[in-house]
Structure formats: structure tokens, C-alpha cells
N, C-alpha and C positions, 0 to 999 in steps of 0.2 A: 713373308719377308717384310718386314720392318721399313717404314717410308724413311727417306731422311729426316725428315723431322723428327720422328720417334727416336731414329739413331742416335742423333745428336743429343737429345732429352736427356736418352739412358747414359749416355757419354759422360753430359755433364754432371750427372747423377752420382755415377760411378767415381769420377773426378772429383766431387766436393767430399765422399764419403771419404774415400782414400787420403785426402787433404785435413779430412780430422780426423781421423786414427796416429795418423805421421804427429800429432800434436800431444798425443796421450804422452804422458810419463808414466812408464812400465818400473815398478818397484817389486823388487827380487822378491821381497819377503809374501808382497799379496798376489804373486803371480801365478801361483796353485791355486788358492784358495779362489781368488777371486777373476783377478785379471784376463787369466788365458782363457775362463770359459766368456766372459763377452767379448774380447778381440775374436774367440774364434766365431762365435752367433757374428758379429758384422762384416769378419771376412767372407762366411755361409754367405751372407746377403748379397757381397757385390761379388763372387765369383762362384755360388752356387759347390765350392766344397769350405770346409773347415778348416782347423790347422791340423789333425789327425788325416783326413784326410789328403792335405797338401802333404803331408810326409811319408804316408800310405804309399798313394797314388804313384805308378808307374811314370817317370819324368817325362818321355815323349806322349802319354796321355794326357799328363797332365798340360802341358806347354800345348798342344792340340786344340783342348779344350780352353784356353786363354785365347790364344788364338782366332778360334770361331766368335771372340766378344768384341774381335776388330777394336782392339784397346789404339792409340795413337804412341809413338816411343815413352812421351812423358810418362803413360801410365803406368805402361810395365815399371820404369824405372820407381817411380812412387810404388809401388808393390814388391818391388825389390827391395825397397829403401824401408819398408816397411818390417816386413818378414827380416831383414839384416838387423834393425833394431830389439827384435826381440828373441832371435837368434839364440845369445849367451843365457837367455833367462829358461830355454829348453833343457832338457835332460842332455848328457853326452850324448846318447843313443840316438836321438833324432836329428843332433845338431848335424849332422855329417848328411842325411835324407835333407835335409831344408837347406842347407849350405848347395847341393843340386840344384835344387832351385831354384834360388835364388840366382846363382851362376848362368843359368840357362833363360831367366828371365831378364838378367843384365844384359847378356847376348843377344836377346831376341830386341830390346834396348836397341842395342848399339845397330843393329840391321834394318829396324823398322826408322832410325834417324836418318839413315842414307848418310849419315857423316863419323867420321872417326872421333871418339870424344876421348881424350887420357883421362877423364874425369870416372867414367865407366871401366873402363881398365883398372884403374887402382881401385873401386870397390870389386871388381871380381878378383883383383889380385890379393883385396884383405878378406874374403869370403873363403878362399882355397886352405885356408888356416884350421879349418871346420872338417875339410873333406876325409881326413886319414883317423878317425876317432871311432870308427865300429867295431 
């Protein structure tokens, strides 16, 4: 088990990674070739699967496994807010898999704030746009 101090380390660790990814400009044209394979190596980094993976992956596994990183609400939501920006630049086929996730990581957002935010609502209610595309 991880002391607090170490917790808090990895926290803020996790927090500044996620805080420059949210900064990247994602461009349609280099996001085969180039883009999606390093967003996916730095998502690997802070949450231990990829973006194949996160779309893979079973949703209550996967939110499980987020879960057990004791993220604080902000994060999830910067992960959500993440994953929703590069979203359109995904294939149809996966967008509707990551559009899940997203959703359920905005939820788990809004439950880990202890407060009702309309700010969380409207991105899960523009992420549901995703869901009927398989």
C-alpha cells in the first residue's frame, strides 16, 4: 500500500500529465499517421491501458480499474474531457465504445464531486450523440 505521500506524488503526476495532453491540438489529417499512436503511449502511462484498449475493454472493467487509481472528481473529468476531444478524430466504429466511456467517466465525475454540476450533464448529454453509430 502506497503511503500518502507517494499517493499524492502519483496524483499530482497523473494531474500535470493529463493537464498537457488537454493542451495538445489533435489535427485530423496527422492523427493515423502520427497523433493517436503517442496520445495512446501517454494515456498507457497514466492509466496503464491505451486507446485500443480503452475501447476494447469491457466498461465496468474498465471504470473498476480507474477506480482502484483513487483519481479525485477533477481527474476523471480531465480524462473525460480528454478522450471527448479526440473522440471525432476516431473511426465510426469505436466512437460509439469510447463515447461509453467517456459517459461513465463523466458519471463517476459527477459522484466522486458530492455535487450536482449542469456543467457535467451537458457534456454527457453532447457525448450521447456517439452512442447509436455501431
Amino acid at each position: 500500500m502506497l503511503s500518502k505521500g507517494l499517493k499524492d506524488e502519483k496524483k499530482e503526476e497523473v494531474d500535470k500529465a493529463l493537464n498537457s495532453l488537454l493542451t495538445w491540438d489533435f489535427i485530423p489529417q496527422n492523427w493515423d499517421a502520427q497523433q493517436r499512436d503517442q496520445i495512446s503511449k501517454k494515456i498507457q502511462q497514466i492509466l496503464g491501458f491505451n486507446l485500443d484498449e480503452i475501447i476494447s475493454t469491457e466498461t465496468n472493467i474498465f471504470i473498476n480499474t480507474l477506480q482502484q487509481k483513487n483519481f479525485d472528481f477533477e481527474m476523471y473529468e480531465k480524462l473525460a474531457d480528454l478522450l471527448q476531444q479526440i473522440i471525432t478524430l476516431e473511426a465510426p466504429e469505436n466512437q460509439t465504445f469510447l463515447a461509453e466511456k467517456i459517459i461513465l467517466i463523466y458519471k463517476t465525475a459527477q459522484e466522486e464531486s458530492k455535487t450536482f454540476s449542469f456543467n457535467l450533464v451537458q457534456k454527457i448529454s453532447e457525448t450521447t450523440k456517439y452512442l447509436h453509430q455501431k
